[in-house]
C-alpha positions as CSV (number, residue, x, y, z in Angstrom):
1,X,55.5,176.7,-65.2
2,X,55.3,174.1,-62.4
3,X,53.2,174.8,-59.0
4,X,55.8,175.3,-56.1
5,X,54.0,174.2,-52.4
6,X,54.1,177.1,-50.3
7,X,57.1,176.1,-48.5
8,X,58.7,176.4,-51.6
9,X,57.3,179.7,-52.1
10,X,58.6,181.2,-48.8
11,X,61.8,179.5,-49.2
12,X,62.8,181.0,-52.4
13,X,61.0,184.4,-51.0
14,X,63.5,184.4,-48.2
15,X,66.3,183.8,-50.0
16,X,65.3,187.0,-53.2
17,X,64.4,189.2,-50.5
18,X,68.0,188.6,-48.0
19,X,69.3,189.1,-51.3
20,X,67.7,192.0,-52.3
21,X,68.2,194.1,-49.0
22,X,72.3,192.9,-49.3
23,X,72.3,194.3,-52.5
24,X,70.6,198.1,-50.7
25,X,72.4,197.8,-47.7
26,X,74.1,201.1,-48.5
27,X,70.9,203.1,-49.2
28,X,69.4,205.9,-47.1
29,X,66.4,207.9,-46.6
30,X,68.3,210.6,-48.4
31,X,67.4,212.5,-51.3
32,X,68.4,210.9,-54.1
33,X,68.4,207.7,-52.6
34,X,64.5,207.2,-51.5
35,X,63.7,205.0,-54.4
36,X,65.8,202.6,-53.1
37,X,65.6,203.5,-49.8
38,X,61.3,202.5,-49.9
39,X,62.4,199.1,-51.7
40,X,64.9,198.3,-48.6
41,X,61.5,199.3,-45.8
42,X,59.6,197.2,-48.3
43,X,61.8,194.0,-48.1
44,X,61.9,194.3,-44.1
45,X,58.6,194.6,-44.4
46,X,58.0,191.3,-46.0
47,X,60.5,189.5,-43.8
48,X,58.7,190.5,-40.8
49,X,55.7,189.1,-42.1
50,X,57.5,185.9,-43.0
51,X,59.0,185.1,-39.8
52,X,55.5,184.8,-38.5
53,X,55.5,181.4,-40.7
54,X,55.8,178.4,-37.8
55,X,59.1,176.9,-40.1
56,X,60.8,180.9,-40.5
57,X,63.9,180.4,-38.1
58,X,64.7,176.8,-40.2
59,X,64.8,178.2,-43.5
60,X,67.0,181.3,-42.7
61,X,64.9,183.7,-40.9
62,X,66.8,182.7,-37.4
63,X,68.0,186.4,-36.4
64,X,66.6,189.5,-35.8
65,X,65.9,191.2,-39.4
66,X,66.0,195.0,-38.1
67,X,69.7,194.1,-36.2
68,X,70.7,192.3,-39.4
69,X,68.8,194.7,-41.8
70,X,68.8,198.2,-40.4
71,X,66.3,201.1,-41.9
């Protein structure tokens, strides 16, 4: 396996996780549904932590993830 720089890293991160939260935009905090409701809060999670990164809002993290990605 190759190394990736970390731009790379957060890149591809951003792009599995926008993914990810697409693919569980449909899933509540009901019962049932809290498995994949905690994975969705865990995603946002992440995102927010990403668009911290100085280069976020070049590489796709240019909106506001809870408007885009509501819990």
């Amino acid at each position: 396996m190759s190394r990736k720089n970390s731009n790379d890293v957060l890149k591809n991160m951003i792009d599995i996780l926008k993914e990810s939260l697409g693919e569980l935009a449909d899933y509540k905090d009901t019962d049932g549904q809290q498995f994949q409701y905690g994975e969705k809060v865990a995603y946002v999670e992440c995102l927010e932590m990403i668009i911290e990164w100085e280069l976020a809002d070049e590489n796709g993290l240019d909106f506001d993830i809870e408007d885009k990605f509501p819990l």
